[in-house]
C-alpha positions in Angstrom: 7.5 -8.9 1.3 6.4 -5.3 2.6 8.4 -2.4 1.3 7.5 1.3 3.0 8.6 4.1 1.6 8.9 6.9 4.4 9.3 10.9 2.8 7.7 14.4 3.9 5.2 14.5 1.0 4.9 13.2 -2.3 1.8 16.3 -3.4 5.0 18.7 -4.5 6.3 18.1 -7.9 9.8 17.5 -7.7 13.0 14.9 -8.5 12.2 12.6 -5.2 8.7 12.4 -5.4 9.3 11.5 -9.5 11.7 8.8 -8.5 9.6 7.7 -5.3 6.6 7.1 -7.8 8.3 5.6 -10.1 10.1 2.7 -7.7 6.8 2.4 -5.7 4.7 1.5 -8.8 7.4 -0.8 -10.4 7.6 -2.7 -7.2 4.0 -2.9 -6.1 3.8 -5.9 -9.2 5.8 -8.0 -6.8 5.0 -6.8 -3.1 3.2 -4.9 -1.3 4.2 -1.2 -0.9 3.5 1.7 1.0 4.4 5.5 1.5 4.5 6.9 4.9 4.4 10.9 4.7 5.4 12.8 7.7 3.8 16.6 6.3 1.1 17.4 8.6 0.3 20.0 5.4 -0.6 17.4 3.3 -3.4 15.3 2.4 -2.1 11.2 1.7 -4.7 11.6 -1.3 -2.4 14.6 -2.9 0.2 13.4 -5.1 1.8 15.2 -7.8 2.2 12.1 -9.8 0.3 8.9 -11.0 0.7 5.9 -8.0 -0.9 2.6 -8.9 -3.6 1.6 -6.8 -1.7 -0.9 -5.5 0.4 1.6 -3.3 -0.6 2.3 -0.3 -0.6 6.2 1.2 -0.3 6.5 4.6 -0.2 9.6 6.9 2.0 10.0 10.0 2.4 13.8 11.2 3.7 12.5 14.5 7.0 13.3 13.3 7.0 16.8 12.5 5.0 17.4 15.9 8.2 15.9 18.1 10.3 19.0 17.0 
């Protein structure tokens, strides 16, 4: 199963990208996971906490341009 995770950017410390990096990790023992971030300010190799390397970063500013 995939599971993709889709938030503005997991580089700022903070409550969702805590919890986001939590879940992702747990998961990623059992399927393959991935983070979509829709900040065109941010890099999908910045994050403020510890992801395994089985997660997956992707980057999508598409979103943020369609404003």
């Amino acid at each position: 199963m995939k599971i993709c995770f889709v938030t503005n950017n997991i580089a700022d410390k903070g409550g969702v990208q805590r919890v986001l990096s939590v879940v992702a990790n747990g998961l990623s023992d059992r399927y393959e996971v991935s983070i979509l971030m829709t900040s065109p300010s941010k890099t999908a190799e910045q994050h403020a906490y510890q992801l395994s390397k089985k997660v997956t970063v992707l980057m999508d500013d598409s979103f943020s341009k369609a404003r």
